[in-house]
N, C-alpha and C positions, 0 to 999 in steps of 0.2 A: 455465575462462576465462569470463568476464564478457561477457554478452552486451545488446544493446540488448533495448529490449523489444516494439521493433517485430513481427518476425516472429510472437512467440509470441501477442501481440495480434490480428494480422490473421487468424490462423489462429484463435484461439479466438474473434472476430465469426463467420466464417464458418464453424464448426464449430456454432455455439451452446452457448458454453460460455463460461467466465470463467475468469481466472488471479488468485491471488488476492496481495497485496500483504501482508505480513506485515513488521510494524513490529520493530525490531530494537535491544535496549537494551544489550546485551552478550555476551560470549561464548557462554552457556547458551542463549539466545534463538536467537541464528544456526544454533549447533551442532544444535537441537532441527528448527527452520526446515529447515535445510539434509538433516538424514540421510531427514526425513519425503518432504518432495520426491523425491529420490533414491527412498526405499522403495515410495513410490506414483508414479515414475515420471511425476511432474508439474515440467512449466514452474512456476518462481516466481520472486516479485517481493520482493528483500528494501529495506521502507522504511526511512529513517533522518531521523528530524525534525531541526532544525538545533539544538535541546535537547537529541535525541540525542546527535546528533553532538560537541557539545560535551562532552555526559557522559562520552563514552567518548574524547576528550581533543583528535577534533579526527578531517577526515576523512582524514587520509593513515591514521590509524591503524585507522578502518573497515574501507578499499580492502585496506589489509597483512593485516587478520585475515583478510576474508573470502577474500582472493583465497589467503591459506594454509589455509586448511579446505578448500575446494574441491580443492586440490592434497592435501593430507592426507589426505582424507578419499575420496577418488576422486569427486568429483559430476560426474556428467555430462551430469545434466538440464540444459537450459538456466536459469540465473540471473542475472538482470539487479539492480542494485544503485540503488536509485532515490533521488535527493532528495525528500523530503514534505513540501507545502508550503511552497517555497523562495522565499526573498527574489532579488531580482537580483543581488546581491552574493554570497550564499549560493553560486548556480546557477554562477558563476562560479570558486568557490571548488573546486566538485566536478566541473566539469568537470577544471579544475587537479588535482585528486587523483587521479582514475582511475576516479570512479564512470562506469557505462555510461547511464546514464538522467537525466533532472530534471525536477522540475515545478515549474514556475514559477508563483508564486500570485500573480495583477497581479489581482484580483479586486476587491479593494481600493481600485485605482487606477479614476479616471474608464477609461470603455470607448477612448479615445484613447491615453490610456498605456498601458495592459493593451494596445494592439495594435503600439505602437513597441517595447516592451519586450521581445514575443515575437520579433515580426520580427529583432530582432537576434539570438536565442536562437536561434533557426531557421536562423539561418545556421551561426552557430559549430556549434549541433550538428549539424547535416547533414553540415558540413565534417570530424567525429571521427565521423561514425557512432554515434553517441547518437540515446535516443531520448527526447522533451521531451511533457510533457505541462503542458496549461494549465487555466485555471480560469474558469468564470464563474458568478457567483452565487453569494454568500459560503457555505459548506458550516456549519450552526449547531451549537451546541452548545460545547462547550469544547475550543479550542486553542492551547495555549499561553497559559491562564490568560482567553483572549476567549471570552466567552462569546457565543451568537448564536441565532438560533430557528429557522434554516433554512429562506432564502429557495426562492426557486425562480428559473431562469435565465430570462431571455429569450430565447428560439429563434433570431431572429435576430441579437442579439451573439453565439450562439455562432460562429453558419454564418461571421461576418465574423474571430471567432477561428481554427476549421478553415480556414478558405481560407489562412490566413498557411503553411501548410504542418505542423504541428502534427502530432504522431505520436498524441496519445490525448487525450480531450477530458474534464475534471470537472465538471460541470454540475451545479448544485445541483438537486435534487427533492423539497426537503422535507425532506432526511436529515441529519444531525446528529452529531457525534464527540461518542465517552463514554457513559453511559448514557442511552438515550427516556424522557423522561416520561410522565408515564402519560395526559397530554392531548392526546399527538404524534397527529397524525391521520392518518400514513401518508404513503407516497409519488404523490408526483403524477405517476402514469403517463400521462395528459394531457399535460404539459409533457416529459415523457423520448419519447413518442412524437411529438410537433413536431420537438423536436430530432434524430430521429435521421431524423426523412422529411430534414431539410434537411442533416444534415452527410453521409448516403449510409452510405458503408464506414468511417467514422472510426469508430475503436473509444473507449466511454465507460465514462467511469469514475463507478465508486460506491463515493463515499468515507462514512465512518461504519459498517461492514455489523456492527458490534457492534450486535446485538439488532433487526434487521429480522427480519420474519417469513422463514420459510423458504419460504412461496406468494409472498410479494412480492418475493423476490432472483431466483424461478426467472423470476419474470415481466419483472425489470428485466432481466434476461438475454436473454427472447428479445427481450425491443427495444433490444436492440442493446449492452448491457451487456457488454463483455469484459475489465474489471480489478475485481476490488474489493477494499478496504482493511481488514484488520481489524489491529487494535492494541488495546483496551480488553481484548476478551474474552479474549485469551493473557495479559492481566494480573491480568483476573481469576484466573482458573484456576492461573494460580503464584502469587498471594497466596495464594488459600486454602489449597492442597496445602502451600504451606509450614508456613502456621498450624496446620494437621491434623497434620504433623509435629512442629511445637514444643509442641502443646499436649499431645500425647501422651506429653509428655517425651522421645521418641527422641534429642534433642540431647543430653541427659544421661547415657547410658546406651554405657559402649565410645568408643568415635571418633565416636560420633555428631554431636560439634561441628565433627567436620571437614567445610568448607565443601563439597565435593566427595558427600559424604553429604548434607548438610542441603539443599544446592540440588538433591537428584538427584528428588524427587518435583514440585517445582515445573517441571522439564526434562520429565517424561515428561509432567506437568498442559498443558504448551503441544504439545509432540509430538501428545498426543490434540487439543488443539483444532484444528490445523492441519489432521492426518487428515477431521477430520470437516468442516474447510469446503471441504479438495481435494474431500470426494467430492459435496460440497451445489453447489458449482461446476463442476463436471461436468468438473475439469481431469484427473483422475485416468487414465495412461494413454497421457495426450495429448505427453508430451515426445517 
């Protein structure tokens, strides 16, 4: 069953550790997502962009997969089913469907709307027991074709975002979705510890964790870091593992075209990556 992602959050601030948010494009993806959690015994966060969501035909059709894997599949770690980066309409939409989670990205919006728009959001999901997470200070790099260089938040817009009642907070640090270039200068742990003296216990999010340093995720951690987002690097890793396989000829050779075979090394390519960010997240254990 689908849970919010409140608890697993407040317990992993106060554990000092991080749950991590694994972006979810199709069956192989979840399936891979879901047995890992389960095997190491970790809380996860499965994201779905509203791309995603589209891709895979719309979100009633997400909520029906995953919520039958989980049944299928016996999971019984806690997993929570998030919107990623969601419009208002979007948040709306997946409330409607059955997701347990949403984030609401008003980051975009002057800091006035970004706080009516939550306030509403705040209510309706309090009222289903969802858990809502918000945005300030636009997250850079590429999403959804926007490209951006990754600000950094204001400390106080966030504190006036937490106060609205807000279950987990994204605050820009410098970080960026997709690959870093090679002139990124790092995260502004400065600006991530302002924010986290004023929002107290609110647990933050780090969105981009494709290609930060492994000293610098452990360190957004202890100040206060307890979600972060990887999506890029499980794409990597099933792109390549596939091409390793096609180029090898495997596809040619027996059944090897059957899709079930050809997708099965890009499945275990994200399985490994998962394993290795539950245990760099210190989630591993902790369901």
């Amino acid at each position: 069953m689908l849970v919010s992602a409140k608890d697993m959050l407040q317990k992993a601030k106060a554990g000092h550790y991080a749950v991590g948010q694994f972006n979810i494009n199709n069956l192989e993806w979840t399936k891979a997502i879901l047995l890992t959690a389960q095997e190491l015994n970790s809380p996860v966060i499965l994201g779905v962009s509203e791309g995603a969501g589209k891709y895979m035909t719309g979100y009633k059709t997400v909520v029906g997969m995953v919520n039958g894997m989980i049944e299928e599949l016996n999971i019984t770690v806690p997993v929570a089913l998030h919107l990623d980066h969601g419009s208002y309409e979007g948040c709306l939409k997946c409330i409607e469907a059955g997701f347990s989670s949403i984030m609401f990205d008003g980051s975009h919006y002057p800091i006035e709307e970004n706080i009516a728009k939550t306030t509403e959001l705040v209510k309706i999901t309090s009222e289903k027991g969802m858990s809502l997470e918000a945005e300030v200070g636009s997250i850079g790099g590429e999403e959804d074709g926007v490209v951006g260089k990754g600000e950094c938040a204001d400390p106080n817009e966030c504190k006036s975002i937490a106060d609205l009642g807000v279950t987990m907070l994204a605050a820009g640090i410098g970080n960026i979705h997709g690959k870093y270039p090679d002139n990124w200068e790092g995260l502004s742990f400065e600006t991530l510890d302002a924010i986290q003296q004023l929002t107290g216990d609110m647990p933050l999010v780090l969105h981009g964790g494709t290609g930060i340093p492994e000293d610098m995720i452990k360190k957004a951690i202890s100040l206060g870091v307890a979600k972060i987002n990887v999506n890029t690097e499980c794409q990597l890793a099933f792109a390549a593992a596939t091409r390793e396989y096609v180029e090898a000829g495997k596809d040619l050779s027996g059944k090897g075209f059957d899709p079930r075979k050809l997708l099965a090394p890009g499945f275990e390519a994200i399985k490994a990556t998962v394993k290795e960010k539950m245990e760099l997240f210190g989630s591993v254990g902790q369901a």
